[in-house]
N, C-alpha and C positions, 0 to 999 in steps of 0.2 A: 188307801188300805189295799193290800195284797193279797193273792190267794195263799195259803196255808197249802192245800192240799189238790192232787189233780182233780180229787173228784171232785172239791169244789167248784175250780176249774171248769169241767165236764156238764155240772150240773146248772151251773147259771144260767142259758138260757129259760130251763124248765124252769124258772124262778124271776124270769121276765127282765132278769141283768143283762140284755143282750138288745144289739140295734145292728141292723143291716141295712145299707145304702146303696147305691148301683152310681157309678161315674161312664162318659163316656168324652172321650176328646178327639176330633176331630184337626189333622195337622192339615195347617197351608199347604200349597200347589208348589208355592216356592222350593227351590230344593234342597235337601239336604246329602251328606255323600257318605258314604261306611265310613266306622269308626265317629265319627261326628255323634255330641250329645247335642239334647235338644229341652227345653223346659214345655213340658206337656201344661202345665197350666197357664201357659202362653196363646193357646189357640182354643180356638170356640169348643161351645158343646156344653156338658151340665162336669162340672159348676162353669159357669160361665167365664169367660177368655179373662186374664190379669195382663191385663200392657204396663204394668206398672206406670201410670199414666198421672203425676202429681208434678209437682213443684220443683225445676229442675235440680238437684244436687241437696235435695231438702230430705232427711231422713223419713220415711211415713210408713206405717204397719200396713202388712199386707192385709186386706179387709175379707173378713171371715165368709164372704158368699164366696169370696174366688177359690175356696176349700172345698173336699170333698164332705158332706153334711155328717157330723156327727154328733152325739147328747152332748152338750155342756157339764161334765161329770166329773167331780174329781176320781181318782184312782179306777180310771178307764184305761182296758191295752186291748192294744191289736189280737184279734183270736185268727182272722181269717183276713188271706186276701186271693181273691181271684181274677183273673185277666187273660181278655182274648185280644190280640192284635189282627184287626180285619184289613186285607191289601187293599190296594189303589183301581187296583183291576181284575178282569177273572183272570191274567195271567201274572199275576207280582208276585214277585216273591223276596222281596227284597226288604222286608219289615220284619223277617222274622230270624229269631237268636239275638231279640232284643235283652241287655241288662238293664234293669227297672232300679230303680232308688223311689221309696218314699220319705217323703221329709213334711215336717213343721218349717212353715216359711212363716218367717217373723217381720220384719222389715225391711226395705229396701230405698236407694240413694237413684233416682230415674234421670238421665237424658247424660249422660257423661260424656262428655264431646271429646272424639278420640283423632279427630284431627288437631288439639289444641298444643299442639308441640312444645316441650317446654315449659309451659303453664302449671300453676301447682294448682288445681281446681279444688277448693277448700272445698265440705261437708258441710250443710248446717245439722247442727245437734236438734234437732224439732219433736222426737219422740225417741224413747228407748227402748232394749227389749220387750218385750211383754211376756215373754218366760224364758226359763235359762239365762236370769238375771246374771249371771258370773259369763257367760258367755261360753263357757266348759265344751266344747264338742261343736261350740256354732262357727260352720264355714261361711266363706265368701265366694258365691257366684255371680261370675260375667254372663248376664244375658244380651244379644243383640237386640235392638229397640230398629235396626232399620239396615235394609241390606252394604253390605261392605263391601271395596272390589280390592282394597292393600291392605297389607298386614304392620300393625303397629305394634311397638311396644311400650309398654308400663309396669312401673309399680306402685302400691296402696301401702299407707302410713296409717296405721290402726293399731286399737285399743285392745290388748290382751285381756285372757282368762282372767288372770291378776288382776289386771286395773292397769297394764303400765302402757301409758300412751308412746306414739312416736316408732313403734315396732313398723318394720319393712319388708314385705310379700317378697318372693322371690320375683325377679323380672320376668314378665309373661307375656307370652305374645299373642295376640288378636290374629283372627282368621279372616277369610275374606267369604263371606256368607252373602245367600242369597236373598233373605230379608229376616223381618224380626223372628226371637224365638230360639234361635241357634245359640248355645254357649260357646262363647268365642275365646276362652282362655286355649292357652297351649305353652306345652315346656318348651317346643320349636315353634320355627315360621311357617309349619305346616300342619294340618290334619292329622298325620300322623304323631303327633306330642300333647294331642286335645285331651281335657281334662276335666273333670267336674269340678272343681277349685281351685282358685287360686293358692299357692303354695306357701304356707305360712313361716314366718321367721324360725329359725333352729330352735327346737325347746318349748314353742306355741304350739297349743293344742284346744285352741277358739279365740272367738272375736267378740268383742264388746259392741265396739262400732268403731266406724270408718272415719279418718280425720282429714286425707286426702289422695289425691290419684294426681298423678303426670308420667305424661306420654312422652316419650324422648322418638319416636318413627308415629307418623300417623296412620291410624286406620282406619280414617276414609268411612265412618258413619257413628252411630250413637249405641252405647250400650248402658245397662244398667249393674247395679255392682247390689247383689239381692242378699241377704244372713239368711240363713237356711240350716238346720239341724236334723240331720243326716238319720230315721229310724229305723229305716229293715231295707236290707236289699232282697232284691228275687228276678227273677226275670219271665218272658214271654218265649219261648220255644218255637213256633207254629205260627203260619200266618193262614188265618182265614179264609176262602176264596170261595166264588162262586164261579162253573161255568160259562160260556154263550152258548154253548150248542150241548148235542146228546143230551144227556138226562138231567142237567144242569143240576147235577152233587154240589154239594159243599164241601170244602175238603179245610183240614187245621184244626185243631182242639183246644181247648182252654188249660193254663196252666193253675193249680192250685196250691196254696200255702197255708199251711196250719202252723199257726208259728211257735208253738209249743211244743213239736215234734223238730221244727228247725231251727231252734234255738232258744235262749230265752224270753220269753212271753216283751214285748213293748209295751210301756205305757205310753199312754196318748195321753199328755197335758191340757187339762182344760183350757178352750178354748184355742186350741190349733187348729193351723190353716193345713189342712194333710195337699199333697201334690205332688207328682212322680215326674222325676227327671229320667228319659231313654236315652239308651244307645243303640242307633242302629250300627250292630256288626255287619247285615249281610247287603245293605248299598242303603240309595234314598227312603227317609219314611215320609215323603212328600205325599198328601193325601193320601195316607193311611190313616187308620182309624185304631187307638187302643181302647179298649170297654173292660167292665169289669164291676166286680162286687167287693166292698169291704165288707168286715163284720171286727163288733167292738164289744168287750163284755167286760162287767166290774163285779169284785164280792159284794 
């Protein structure tokens, strides 16, 4: 059920409809370069790191600790989110003019061997969605599971909005990353064509599930192919920093989002796994740190 009116809206906290969580992820040392995304619930910190770590090529739901903690509620949405990007050093600057995506990660396909030239690597069907049963809005990301040094190319044969099996991603090419974590899709052979998704056949506008992936160039390590349902973007402005010397300020401020001023209010579907995919525009977010607060409220 929905709100009716803003002051509804306004007033549910004062009415105890209201839960606030704090996250904080901590990225590997490995590097990553501008323009380059990265899957933030990939690396340690609270909720704790998701390696997508299961049964090779086996579909499995992503498991709800590796999400940011919220009530189990129907007719729950996003009221707030806030986030501060802390640098790597007291001199980095290089993390901030981050774009943020939060998403519902639903299940993912682990260890897709992307040297396997040739090979049609079948799927096993082992579980299905768990919301967004039609598949409506649900993309397909390539995450790296292990550093890469060539760039391969493939495409994924998967199950439409519809129902209709046998559909074809556009051809996408793999980056050469420095270890896990890094999304390695791309419209080109380089960084500069990186993408949050894989590019869906003319007329598809989601994914059921996945039936198969083959590589025709290898890229030289392991990735995971993750369904993920794309809810609010926002970004990070500011990088956080601390001095060494002088009076050792702190300098960067927190971005905040009221999302009922920026748009239409999101529902969070019970039982979502929340996790934010970044971009760093302005170089590596190698050992940066993003943090932050949600807040969730229902009529």
């Amino acid at each position: 059920m929905g709100f009716r009116t803003v002051a509804q809206w306004a007033a549910s906290p004062d009415s105890g409809k209201w839960h606030i969580t704090t996250f904080r992820k901590a990225v590997a040392s490995a590097a990553t370069v501008a323009n380059d995304f990265i899957d933030y619930t990939y690396f340690a910190g609270n909720p704790p790191a998701n390696f997508y770590a299961s049964a090779p090529l086996e579909a499995a739901l992503v498991e709800s600790i590796r999400g940011i903690n919220i009530p189990a509620i129907d007719g729950q949405f996003l009221k707030r989110i806030t986030v501060m990007s802390a640098a790597s050093s007291a001199t980095g600057t290089t993390n901030q003019n981050q774009r943020l995506l939060l998403a519902d990660y639903l299940l993912y396909y682990p260890f897709v061997d992307t040297d396997a030239v040739g090979e049609q690597q079948d799927m096993i069907q082992t579980a299905a969605l768990p919301r967004y049963a039609t598949g409506s809005g649900v993309q397909m990301m390539a995450v790296a599971q292990s550093a890469a040094s060539t760039v391969g190319t493939f495409i994924v044969s998967y199950t439409n909005q519809d129902g209709t099996a046998g559909r074809t991603s556009s051809t996408t090419y793999t980056k050469a990353v420095a270890g896990g974590g890094a999304l390695v899709s791309s419209t080109t052979n380089a960084v500069a064509g990186s993408q949050q998704f894989i590019q869906l056949q003319a007329g598809d506008s989601g994914v059921r599930s996945i039936q198969s992936v083959t590589f025709s160039a290898a890229g030289g390590g392991l990735m995971c192919l993750a369904l993920v349902k794309p809810l609010y973007h926002f970004y990070s402005t500011q990088e956080c920093r601390r001095t060494t010397s002088g009076n050792l300020e702190s300098y960067g401020a927190a971005s905040q989002f009221e999302t009922v001023l920026h748009g239409p209010p999101v529902e969070i579907k019970n039982g979502a796994v929340l996790g934010i995919v970044g971009l760093g525009n302005a170089g590596t977010l190698a050992s940066s740190v993003l943090t932050g607060i949600l807040e969730t409220t229902w009529s």
